[in-house]
C-alpha positions as CSV (number, residue, x, y, z in Angstrom):
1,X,0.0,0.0,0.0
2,X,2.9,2.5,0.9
3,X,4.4,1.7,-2.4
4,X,1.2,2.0,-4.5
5,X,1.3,5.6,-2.4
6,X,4.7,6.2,-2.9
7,X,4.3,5.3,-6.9
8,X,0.7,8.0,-7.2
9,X,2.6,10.2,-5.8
10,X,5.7,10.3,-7.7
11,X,3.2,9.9,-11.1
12,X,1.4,12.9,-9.9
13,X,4.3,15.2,-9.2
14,X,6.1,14.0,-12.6
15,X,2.8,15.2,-14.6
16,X,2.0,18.9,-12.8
17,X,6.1,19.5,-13.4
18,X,6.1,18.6,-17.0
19,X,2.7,20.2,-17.4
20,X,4.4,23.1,-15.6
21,X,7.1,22.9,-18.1
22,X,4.8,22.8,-20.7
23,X,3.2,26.1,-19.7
24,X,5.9,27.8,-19.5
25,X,7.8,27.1,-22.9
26,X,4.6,28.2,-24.4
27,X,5.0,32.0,-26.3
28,X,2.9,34.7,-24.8
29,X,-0.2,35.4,-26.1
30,X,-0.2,38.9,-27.6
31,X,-3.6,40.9,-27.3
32,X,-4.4,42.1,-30.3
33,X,-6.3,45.4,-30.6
34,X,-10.5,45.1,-31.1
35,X,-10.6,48.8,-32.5
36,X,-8.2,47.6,-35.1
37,X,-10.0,44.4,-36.6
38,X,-12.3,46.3,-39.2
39,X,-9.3,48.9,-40.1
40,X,-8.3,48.6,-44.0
41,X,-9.3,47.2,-47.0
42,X,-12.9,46.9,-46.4
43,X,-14.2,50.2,-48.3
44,X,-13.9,52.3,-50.7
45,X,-11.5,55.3,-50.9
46,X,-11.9,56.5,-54.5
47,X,-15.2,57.7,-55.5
48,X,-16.4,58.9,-59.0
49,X,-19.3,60.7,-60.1
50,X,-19.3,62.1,-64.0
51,X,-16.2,64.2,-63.8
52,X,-16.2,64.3,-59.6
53,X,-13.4,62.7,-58.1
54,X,-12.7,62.0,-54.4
55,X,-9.9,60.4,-52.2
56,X,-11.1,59.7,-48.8
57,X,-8.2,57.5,-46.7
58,X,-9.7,55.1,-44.6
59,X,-6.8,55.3,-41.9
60,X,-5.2,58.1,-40.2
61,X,-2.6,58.8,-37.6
62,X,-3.9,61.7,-35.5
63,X,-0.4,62.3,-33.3
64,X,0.4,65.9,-34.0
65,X,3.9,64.5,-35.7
66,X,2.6,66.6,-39.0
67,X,2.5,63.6,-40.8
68,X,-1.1,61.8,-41.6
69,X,-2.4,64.0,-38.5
70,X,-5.9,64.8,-39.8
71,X,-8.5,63.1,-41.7
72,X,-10.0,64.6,-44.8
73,X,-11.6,64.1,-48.2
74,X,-9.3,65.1,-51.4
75,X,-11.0,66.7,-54.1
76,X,-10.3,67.6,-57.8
77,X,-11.5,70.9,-59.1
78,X,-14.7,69.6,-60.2
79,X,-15.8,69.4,-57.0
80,X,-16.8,72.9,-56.0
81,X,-18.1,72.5,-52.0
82,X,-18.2,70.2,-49.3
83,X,-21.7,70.2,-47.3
84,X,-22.3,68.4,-44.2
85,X,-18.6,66.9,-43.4
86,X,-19.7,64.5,-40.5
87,X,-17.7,62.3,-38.2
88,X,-19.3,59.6,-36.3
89,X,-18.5,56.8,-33.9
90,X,-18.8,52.9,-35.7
91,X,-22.3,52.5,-34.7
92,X,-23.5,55.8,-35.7
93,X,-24.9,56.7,-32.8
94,X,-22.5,59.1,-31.6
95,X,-20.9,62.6,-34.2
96,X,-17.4,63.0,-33.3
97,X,-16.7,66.1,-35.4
98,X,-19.1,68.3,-38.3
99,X,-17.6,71.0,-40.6
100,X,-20.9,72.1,-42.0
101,X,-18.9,73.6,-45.2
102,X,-15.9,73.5,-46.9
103,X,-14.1,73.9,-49.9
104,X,-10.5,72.7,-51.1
105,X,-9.0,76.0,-51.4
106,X,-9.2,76.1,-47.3
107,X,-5.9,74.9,-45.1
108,X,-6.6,71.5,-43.8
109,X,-6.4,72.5,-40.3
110,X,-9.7,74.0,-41.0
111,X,-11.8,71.3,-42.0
112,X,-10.1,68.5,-41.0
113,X,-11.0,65.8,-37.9
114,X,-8.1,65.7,-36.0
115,X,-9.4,62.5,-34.1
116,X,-10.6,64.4,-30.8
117,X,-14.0,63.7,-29.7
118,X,-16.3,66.8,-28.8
119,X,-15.0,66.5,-25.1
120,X,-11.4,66.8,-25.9
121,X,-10.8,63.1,-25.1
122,X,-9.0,60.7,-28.3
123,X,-11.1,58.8,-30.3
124,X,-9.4,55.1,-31.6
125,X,-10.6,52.9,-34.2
126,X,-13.1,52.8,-36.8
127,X,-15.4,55.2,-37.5
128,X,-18.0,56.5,-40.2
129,X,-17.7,59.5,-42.2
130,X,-21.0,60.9,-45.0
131,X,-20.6,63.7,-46.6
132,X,-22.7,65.5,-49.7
133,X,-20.2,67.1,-52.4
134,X,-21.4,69.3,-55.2
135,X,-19.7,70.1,-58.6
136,X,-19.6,73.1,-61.1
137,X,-22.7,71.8,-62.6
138,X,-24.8,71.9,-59.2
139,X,-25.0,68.2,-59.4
140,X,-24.9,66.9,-55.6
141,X,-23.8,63.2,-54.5
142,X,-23.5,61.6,-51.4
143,X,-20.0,59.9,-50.1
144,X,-20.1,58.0,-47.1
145,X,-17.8,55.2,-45.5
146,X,-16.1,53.7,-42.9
147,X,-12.0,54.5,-41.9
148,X,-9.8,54.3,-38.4
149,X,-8.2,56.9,-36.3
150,X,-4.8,55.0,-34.8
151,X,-3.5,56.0,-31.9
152,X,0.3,55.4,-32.0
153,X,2.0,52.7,-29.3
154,X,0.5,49.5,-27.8
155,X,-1.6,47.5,-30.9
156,X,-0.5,50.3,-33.8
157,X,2.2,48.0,-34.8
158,X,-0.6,45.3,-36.7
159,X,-0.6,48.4,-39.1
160,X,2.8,47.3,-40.3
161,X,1.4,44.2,-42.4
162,X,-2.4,45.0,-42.2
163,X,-2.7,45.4,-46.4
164,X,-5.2,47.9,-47.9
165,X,-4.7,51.0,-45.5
166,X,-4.3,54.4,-47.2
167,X,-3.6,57.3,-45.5
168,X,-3.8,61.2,-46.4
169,X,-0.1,61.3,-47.5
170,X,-1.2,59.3,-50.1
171,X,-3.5,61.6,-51.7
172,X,-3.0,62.4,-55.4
173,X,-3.8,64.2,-57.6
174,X,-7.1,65.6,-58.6
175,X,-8.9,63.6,-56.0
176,X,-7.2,59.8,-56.5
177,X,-5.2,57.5,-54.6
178,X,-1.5,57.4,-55.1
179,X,-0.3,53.7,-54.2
180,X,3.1,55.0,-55.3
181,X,3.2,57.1,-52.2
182,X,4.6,56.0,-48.9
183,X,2.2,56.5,-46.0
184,X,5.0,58.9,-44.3
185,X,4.6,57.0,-40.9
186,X,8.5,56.1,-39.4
187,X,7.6,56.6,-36.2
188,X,4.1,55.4,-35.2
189,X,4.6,51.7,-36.0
């Protein structure tokens, strides 16, 4: 009997140390960011009406590192106004930011979302945009769509490899997407 004790007991120690080895050889598991998942690749960033044409990124980097900082449509000059530029939070139930009117002859910094909510605090991940742009003619269309604010650090570096993400540096021109362009981020990922 002591030695059928003696023999459970040295089985049971053998299997929690080898399934304590086993644990602990594993790799840790790295939390990837939820806010992330949808980012890229998903929608549309060129849009065409007639003669229109617009570049809307779907991802932006809003760091105040003067690179990628704000998110914006690009126009060509066809378009003649911008009405209703709305910001709002994935499920639509919350506006982040609303220029009720622009036009591309204004700086940027004027129009642009530069990813704060209306209480000053960040905003991370995706979002949805709608807009109405008219042209020379008076012909209005609607452009809405789905992109991500990044916040820089922890879970920004899946935007390394994450395929399909164009940002505002790669706007060109007369209101189309540049895949030629680097994205301009060196320090973010």
């Amino acid at each position: 009997m002591i030695k059928q004790m003696k023999n459970t007991l040295t089985l049971f120690t053998v299997l929690v140390i080898s399934s304590a080895l086993t644990c602990s050889s594993q790799d840790p598991v790295k939390a990837t960011s939820q806010e992330y998942e949808s980012c890229c690749g998903a929608q549309p960033v060129e849009f065409s009406y007639e003669k229109k044409r617009i570049y809307v990124p779907n991802v932006f980097t809003p760091n105040k590192d003067g690179i990628n900082d704000y998110f914006f449509p690009v126009v060509n000059d066809v378009v003649t106004d911008v009405w209703g530029f709305a910001v709002y939070s994935i499920e639509g139930d919350t506006m982040l930011y609303q220029k009720p009117y622009f036009n591309s002859k204004m700086p940027v910094r004027d129009y642009g979302w530069d990813g704060l909510r209306p209480d000053g605090s960040r905003y991370k991940g995706a979002f949805r945009y709608k807009m109405r742009v008219d042209d020379l003619q008076a012909n209005k269309h609607i452009v809405e769509g789905r992109a991500c604010a990044v916040l820089c650090g922890s879970g920004a570096e899946v935007f390394r490899t994450k395929t399909g993400c164009y940002f505002p540096a790669q706007a060109g021109k007369e209101g189309t997407l540049d895949k030629s362009a680097v994205n301009g981020e060196r320090d973010c990922f």
